[in-house]
MOPAC internal coordinates of N, CA, C and O (Angstrom, degrees):
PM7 1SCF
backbone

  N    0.0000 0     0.00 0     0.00 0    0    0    0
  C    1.4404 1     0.00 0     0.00 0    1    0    0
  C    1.5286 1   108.61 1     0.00 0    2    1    0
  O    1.2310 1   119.94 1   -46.04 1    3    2    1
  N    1.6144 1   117.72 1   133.96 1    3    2    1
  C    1.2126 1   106.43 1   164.34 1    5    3    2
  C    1.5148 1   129.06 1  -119.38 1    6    5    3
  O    1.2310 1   122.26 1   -21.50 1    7    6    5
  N    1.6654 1   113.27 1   158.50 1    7    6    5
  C    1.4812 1   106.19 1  -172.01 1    9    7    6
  C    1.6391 1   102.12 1    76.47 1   10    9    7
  O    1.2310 1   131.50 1    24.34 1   11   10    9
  N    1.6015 1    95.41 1  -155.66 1   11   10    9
  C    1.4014 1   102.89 1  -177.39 1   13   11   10
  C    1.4726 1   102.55 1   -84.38 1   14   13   11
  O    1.2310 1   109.61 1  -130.82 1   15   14   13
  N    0.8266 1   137.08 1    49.18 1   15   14   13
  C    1.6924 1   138.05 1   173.02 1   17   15   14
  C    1.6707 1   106.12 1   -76.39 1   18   17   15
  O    1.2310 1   121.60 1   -43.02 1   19   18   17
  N    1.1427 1   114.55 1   136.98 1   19   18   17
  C    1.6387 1   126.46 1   162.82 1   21   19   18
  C    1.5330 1   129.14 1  -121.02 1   22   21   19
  O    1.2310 1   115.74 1   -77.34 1   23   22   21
  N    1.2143 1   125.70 1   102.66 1   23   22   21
  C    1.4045 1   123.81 1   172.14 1   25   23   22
  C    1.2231 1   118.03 1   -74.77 1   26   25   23
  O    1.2310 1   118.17 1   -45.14 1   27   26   25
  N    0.9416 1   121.08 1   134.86 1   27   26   25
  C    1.9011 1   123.06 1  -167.37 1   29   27   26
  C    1.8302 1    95.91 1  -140.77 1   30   29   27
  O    1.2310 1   126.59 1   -17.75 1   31   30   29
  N    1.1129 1   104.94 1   162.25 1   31   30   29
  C    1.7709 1   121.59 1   167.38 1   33   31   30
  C    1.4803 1   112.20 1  -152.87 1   34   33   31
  O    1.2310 1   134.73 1   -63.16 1   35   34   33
  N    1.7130 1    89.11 1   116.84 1   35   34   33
  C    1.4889 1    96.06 1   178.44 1   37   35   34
  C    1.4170 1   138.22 1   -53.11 1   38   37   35
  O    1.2310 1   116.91 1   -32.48 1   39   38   37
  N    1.4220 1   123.49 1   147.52 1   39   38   37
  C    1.8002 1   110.92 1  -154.73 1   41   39   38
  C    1.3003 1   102.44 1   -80.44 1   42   41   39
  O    1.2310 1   110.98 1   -11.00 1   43   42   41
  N    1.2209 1   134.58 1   169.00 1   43   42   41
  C    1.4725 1   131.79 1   163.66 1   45   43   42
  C    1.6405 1   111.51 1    75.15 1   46   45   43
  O    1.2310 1   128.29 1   -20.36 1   47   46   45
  N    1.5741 1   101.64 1   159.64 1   47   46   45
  C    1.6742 1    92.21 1   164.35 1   49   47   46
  C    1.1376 1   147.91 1   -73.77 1   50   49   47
  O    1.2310 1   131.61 1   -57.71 1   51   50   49
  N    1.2218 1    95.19 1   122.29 1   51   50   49
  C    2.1259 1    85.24 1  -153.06 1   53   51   50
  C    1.3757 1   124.48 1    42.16 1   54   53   51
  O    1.2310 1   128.58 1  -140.56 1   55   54   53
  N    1.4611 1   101.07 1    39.44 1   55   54   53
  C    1.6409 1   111.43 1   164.79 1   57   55   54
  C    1.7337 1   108.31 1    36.04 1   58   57   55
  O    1.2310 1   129.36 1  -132.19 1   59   58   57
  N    1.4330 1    99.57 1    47.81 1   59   58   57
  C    1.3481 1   109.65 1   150.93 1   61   59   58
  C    1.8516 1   110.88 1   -76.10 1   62   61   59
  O    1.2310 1   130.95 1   -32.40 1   63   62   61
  N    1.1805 1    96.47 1   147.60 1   63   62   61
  C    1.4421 1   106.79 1   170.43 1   65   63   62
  C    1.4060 1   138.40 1  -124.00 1   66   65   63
  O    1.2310 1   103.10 1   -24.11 1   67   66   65
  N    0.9992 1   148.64 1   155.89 1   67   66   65
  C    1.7839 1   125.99 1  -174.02 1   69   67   66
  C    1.6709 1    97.22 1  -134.11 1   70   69   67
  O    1.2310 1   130.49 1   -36.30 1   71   70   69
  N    1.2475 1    97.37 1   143.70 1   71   70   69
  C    1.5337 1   126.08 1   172.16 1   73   71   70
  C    1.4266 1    91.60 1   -45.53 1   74   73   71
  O    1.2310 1   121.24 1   -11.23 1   75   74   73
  N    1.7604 1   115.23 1   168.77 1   75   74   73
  C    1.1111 1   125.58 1   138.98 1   77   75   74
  C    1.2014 1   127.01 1   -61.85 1   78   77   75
  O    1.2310 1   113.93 1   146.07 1   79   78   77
  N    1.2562 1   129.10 1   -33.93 1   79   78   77
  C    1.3135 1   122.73 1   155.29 1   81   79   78
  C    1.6030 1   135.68 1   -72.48 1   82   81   79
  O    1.2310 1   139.35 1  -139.35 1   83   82   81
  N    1.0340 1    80.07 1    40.65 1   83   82   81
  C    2.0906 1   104.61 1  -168.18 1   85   83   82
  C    1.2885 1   107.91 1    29.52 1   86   85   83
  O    1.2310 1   124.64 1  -115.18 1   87   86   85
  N    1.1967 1   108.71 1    64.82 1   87   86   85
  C    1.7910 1   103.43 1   162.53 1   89   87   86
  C    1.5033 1   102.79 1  -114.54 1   90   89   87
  O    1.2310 1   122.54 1   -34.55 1   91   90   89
  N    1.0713 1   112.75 1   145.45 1   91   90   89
  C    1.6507 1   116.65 1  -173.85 1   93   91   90
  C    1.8264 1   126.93 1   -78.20 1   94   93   91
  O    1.2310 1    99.83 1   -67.13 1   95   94   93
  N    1.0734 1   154.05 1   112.87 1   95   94   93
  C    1.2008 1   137.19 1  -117.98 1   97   95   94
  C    2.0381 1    74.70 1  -146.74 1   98   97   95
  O    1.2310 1   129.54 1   -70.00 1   99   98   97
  N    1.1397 1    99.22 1   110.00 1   99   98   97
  C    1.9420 1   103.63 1   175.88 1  101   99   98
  C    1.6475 1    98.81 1   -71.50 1  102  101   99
  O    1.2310 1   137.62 1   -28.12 1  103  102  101
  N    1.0807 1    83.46 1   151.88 1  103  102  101
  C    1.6336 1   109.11 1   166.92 1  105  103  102
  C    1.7101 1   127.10 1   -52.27 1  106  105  103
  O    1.2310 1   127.81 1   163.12 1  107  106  105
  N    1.5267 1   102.57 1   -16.88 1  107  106  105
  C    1.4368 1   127.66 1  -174.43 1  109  107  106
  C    1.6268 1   115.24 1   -87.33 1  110  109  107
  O    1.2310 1   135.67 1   140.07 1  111  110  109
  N    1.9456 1    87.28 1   -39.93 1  111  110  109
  C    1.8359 1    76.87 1  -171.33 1  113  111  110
  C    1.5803 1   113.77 1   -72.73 1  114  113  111
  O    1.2310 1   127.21 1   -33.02 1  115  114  113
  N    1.4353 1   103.73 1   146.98 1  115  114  113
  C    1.2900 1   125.42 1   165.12 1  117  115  114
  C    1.5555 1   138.23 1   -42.71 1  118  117  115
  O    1.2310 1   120.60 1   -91.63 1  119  118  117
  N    1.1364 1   116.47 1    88.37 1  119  118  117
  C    1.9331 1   108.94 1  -163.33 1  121  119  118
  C    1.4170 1    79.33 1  -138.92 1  122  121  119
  O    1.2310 1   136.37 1   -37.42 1  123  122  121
  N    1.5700 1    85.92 1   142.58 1  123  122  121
  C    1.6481 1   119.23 1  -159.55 1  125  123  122
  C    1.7449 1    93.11 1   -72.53 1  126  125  123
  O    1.2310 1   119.27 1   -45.64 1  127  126  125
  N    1.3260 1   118.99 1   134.36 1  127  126  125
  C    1.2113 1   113.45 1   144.74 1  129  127  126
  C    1.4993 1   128.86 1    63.76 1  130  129  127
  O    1.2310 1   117.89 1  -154.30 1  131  130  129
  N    1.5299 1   121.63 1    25.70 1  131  130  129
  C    1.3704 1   128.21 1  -150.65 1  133  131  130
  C    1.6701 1   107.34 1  -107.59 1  134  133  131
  O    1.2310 1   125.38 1   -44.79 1  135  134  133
  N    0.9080 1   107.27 1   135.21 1  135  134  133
  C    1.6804 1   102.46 1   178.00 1  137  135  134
  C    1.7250 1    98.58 1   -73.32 1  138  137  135
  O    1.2310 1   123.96 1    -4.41 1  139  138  137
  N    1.3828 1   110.00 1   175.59 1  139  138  137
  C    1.7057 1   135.07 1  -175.83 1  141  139  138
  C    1.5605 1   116.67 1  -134.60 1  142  141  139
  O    1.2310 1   116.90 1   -62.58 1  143  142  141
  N    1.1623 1   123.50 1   117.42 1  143  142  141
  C    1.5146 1   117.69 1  -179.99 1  145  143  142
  C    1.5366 1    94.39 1   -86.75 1  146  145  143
  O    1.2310 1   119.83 1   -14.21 1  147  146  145
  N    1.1701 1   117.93 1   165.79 1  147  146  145
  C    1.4569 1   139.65 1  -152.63 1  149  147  146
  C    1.5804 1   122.26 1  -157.73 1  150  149  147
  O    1.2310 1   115.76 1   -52.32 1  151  150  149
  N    0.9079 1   125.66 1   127.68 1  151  150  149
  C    2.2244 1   117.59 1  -171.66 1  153  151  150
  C    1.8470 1    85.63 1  -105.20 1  154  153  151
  O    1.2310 1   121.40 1   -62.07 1  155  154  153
  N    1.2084 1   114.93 1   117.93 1  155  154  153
  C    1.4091 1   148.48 1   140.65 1  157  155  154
  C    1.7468 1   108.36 1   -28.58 1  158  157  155
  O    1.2310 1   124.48 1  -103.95 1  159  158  157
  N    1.8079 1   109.00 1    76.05 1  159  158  157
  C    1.7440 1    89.95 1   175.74 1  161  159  158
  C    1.5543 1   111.34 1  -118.86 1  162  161  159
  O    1.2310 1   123.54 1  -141.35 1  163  162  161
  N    1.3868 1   110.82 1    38.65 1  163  162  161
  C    2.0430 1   117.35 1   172.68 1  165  163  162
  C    1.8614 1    90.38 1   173.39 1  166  165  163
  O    1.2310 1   128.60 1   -37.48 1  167  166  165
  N    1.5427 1   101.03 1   142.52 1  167  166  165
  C    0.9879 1   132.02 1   153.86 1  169  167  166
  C    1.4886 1   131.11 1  -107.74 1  170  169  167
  O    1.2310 1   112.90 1   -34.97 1  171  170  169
  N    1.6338 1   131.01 1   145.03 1  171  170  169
  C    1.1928 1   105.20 1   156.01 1  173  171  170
  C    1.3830 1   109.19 1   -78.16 1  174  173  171
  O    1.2310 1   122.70 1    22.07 1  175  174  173
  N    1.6552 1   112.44 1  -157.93 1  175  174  173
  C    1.1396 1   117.92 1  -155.12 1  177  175  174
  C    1.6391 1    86.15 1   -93.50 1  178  177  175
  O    1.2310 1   107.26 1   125.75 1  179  178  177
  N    1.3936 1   141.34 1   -54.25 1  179  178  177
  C    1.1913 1   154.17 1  -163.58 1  181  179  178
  C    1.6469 1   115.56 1   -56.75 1  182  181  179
  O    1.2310 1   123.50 1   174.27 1  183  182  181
  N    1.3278 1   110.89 1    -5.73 1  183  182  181
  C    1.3080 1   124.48 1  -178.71 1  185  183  182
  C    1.9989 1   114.79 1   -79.67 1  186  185  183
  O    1.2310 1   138.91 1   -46.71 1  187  186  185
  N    1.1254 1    80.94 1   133.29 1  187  186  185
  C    1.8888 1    75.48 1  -178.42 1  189  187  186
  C    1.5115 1   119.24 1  -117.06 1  190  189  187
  O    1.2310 1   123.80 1   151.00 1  191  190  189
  N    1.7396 1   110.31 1   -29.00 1  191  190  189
  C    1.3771 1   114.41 1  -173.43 1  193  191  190
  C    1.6144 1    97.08 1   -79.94 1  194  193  191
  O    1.2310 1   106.11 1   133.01 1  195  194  193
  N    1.0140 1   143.39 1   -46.99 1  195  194  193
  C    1.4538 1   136.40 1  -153.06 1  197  195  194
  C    1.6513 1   116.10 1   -99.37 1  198  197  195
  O    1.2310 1   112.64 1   -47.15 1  199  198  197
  N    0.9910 1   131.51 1   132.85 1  199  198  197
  C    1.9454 1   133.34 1   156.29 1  201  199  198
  C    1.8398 1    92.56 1   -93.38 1  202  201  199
  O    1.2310 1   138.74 1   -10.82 1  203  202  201
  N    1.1996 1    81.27 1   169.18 1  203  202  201
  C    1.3209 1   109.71 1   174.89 1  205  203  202
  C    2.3728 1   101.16 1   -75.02 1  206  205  203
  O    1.2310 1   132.98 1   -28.84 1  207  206  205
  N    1.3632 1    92.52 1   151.16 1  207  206  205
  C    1.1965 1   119.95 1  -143.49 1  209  207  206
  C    1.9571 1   135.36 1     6.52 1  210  209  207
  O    1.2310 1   135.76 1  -115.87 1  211  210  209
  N    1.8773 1    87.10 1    64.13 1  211  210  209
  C    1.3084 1   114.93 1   177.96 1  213  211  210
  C    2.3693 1    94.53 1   -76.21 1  214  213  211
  O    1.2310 1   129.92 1   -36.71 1  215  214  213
  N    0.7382 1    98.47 1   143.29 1  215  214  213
  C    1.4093 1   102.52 1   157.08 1  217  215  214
  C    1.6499 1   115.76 1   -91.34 1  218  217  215
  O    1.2310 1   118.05 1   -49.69 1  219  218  217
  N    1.4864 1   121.32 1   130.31 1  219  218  217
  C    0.9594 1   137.53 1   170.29 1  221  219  218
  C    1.4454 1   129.62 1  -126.77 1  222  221  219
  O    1.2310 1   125.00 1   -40.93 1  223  222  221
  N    1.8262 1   108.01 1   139.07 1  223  222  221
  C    1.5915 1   116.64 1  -173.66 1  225  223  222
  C    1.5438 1   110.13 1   -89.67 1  226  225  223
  O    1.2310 1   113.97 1   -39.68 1  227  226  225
  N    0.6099 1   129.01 1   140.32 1  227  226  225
  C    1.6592 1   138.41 1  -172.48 1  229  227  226
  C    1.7222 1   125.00 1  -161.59 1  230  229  227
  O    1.2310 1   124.46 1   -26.05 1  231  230  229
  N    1.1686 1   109.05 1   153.95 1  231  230  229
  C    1.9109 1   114.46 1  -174.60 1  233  231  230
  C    1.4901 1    99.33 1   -66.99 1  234  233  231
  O    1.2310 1   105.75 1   -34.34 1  235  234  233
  N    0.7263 1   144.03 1   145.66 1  235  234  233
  C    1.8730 1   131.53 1   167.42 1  237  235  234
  C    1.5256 1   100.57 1  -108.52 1  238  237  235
  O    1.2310 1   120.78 1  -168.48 1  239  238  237
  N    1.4955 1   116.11 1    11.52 1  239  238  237
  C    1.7721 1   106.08 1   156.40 1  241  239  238
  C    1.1381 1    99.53 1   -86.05 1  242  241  239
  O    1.2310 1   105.47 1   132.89 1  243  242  241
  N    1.2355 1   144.52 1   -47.11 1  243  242  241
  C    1.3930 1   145.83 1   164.12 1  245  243  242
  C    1.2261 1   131.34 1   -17.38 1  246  245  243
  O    1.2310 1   105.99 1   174.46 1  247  246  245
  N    1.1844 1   143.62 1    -5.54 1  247  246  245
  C    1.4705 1   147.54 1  -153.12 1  249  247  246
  C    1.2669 1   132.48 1  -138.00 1  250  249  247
  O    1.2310 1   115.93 1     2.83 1  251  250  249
  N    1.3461 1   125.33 1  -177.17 1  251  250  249
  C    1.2773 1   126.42 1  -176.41 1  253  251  250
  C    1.4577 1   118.28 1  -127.82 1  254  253  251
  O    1.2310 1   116.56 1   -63.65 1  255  254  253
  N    1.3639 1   124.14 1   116.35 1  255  254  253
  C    1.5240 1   113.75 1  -158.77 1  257  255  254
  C    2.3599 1    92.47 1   -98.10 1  258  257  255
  O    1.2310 1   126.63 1   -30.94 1  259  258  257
  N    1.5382 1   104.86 1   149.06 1  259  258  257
  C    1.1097 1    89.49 1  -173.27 1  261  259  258
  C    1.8773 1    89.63 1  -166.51 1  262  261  259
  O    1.2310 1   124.41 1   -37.67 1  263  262  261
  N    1.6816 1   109.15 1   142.33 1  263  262  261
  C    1.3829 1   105.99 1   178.98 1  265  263  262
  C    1.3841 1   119.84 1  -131.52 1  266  265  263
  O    1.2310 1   133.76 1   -43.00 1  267  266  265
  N    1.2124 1    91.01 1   137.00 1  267  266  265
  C    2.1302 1   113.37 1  -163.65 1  269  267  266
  C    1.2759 1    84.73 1  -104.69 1  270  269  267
  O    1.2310 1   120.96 1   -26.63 1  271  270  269
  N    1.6296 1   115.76 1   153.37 1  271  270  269
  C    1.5076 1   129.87 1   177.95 1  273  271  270
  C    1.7579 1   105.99 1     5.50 1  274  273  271
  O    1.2310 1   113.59 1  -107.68 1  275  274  273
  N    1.1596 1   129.73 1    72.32 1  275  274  273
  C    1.4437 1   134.93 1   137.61 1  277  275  274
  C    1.9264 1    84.95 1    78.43 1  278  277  275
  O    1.2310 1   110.55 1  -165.79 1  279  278  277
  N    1.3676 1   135.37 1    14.21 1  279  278  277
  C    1.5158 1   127.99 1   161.65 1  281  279  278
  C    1.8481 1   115.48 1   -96.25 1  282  281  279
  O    1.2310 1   122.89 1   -38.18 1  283  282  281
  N    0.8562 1   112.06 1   141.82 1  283  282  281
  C    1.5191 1   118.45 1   177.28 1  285  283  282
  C    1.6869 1   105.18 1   -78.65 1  286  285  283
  O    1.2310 1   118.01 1   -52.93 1  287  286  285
  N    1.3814 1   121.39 1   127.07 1  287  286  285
  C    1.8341 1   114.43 1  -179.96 1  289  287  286
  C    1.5580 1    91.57 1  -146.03 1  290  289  287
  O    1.2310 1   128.77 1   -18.66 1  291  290  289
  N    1.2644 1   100.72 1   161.34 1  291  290  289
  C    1.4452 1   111.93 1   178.39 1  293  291  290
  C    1.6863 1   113.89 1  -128.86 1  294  293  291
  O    1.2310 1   112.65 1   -34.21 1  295  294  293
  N    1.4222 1   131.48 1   145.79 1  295  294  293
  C    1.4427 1   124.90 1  -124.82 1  297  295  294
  C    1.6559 1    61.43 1  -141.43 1  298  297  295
  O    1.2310 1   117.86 1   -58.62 1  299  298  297
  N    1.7282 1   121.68 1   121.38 1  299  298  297
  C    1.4143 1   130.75 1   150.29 1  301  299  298
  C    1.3306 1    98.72 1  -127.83 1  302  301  299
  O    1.2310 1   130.16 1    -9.58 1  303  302  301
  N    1.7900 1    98.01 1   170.42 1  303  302  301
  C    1.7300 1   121.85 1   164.69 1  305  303  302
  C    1.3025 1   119.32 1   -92.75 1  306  305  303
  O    1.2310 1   120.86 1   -26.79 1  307  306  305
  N    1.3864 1   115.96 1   153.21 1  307  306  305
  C    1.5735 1   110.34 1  -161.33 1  309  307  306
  C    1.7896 1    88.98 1   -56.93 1  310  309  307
  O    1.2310 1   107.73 1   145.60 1  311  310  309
  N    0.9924 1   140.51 1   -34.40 1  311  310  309
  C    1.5141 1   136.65 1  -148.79 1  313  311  310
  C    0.9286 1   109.80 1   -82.89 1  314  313  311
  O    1.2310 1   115.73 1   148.40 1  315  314  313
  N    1.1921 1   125.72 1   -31.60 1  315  314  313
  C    2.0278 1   132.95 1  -178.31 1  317  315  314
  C    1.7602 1    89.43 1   -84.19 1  318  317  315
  O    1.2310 1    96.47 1  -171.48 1  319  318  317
  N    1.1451 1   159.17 1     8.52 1  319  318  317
  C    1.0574 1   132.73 1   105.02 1  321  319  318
  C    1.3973 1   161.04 1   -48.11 1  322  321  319
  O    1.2310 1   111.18 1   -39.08 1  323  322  321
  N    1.5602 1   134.21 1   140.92 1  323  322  321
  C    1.6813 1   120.83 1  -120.02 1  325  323  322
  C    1.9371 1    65.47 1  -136.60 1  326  325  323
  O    1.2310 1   126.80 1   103.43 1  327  326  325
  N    0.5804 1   104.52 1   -76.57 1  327  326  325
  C    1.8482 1   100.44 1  -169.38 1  329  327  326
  C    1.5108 1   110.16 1  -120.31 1  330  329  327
  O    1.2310 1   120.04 1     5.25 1  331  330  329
  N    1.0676 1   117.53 1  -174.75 1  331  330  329
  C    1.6367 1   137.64 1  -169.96 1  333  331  330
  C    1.4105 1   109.34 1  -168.50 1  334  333  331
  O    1.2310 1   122.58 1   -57.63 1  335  334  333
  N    1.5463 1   112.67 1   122.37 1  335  334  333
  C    1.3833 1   130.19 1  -178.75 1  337  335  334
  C    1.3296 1   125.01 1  -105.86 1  338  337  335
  O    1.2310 1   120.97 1   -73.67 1  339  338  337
  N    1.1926 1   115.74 1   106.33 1  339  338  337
  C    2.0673 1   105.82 1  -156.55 1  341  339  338
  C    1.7232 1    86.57 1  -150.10 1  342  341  339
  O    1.2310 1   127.51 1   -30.30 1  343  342  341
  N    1.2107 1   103.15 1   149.70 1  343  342  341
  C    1.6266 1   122.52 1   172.80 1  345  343  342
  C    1.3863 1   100.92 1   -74.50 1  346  345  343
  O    1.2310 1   110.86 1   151.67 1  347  346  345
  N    1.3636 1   134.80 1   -28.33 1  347  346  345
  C    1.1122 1   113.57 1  -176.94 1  349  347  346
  C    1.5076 1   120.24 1   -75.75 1  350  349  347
  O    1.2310 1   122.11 1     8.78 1  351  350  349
  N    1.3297 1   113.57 1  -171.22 1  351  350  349
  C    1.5187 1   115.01 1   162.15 1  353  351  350
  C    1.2042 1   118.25 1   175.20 1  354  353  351
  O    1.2310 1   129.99 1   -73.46 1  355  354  353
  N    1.4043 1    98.33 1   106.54 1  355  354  353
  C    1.6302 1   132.76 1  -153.28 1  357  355  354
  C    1.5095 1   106.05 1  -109.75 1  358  357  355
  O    1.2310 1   121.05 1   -64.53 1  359  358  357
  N    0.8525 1   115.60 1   115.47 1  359  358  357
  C    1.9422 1   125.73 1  -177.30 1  361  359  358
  C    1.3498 1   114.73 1   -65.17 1  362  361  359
  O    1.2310 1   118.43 1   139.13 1  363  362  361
  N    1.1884 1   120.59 1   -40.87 1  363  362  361
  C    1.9561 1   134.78 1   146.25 1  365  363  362
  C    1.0471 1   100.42 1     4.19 1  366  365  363
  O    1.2310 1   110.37 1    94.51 1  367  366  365
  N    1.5528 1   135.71 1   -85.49 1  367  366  365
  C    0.7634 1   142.25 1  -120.69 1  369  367  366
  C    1.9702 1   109.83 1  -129.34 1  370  369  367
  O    1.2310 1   122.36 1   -47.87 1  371  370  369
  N    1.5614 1   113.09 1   132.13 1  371  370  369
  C    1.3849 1    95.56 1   176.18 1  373  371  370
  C    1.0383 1   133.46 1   -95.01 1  374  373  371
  O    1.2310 1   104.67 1     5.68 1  375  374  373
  N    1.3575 1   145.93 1  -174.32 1  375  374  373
  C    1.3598 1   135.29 1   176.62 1  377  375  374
  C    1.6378 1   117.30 1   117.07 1  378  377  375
  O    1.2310 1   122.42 1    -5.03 1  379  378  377
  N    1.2128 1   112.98 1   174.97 1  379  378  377
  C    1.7059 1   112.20 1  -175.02 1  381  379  378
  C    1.4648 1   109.77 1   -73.43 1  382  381  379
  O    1.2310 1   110.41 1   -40.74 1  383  382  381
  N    1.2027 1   135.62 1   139.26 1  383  382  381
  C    1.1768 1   111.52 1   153.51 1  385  383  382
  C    1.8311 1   110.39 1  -134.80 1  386  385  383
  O    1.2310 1   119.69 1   -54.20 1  387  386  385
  N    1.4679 1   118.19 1   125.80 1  387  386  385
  C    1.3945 1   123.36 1   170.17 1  389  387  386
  C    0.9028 1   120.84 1   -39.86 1  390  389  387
  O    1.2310 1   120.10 1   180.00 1  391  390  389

């Protein structure tokens, strides 16, 4: 990856999702305006908020869909990211972290 570039792959199959009331919600249907969590698998070098398999929130109109050896990944900038979810928690650095 170069610059601030981020490769991410969406969680689940085809980032289907299910209600709390376990009903299964496809990847297709239409919901207004929803953010997407994302698993962190390449950084460029210029990147500061994310390591490699940080989870990240992001627009999924935003992006770039693109495929390495037969996997589906999506290519963002550190900036079109909204949060970052990591066990750690490092003072370094600012921003939200889950």
């Amino acid at each position: 990856m170069l610059n601030d570039r981020i490769l991410v792959e969406l969680e689940g199959p085809d980032a289907d999702r299910k209600s709390s009331g376990g009903i299964l919600i496809p990847a297709t249907a239409q919901v207004g305006k929803r953010l997407t969590w994302a698993q962190v698998v390449a950084v460029g070098p210029n990147v500061r908020s994310m390591e490699l398999s940080d989870r990240v929130l992001f627009n999924p109109e935003e992006r770039y869909e693109v495929e390495v050896g037969g996997h589906d990944y999506i290519i963002l900038r550190e900036r079109d990211i909204h949060a970052v979810a990591a066990k750690r928690l490092d003072d370094s650095h600012t921003g939200l972290y889950l």
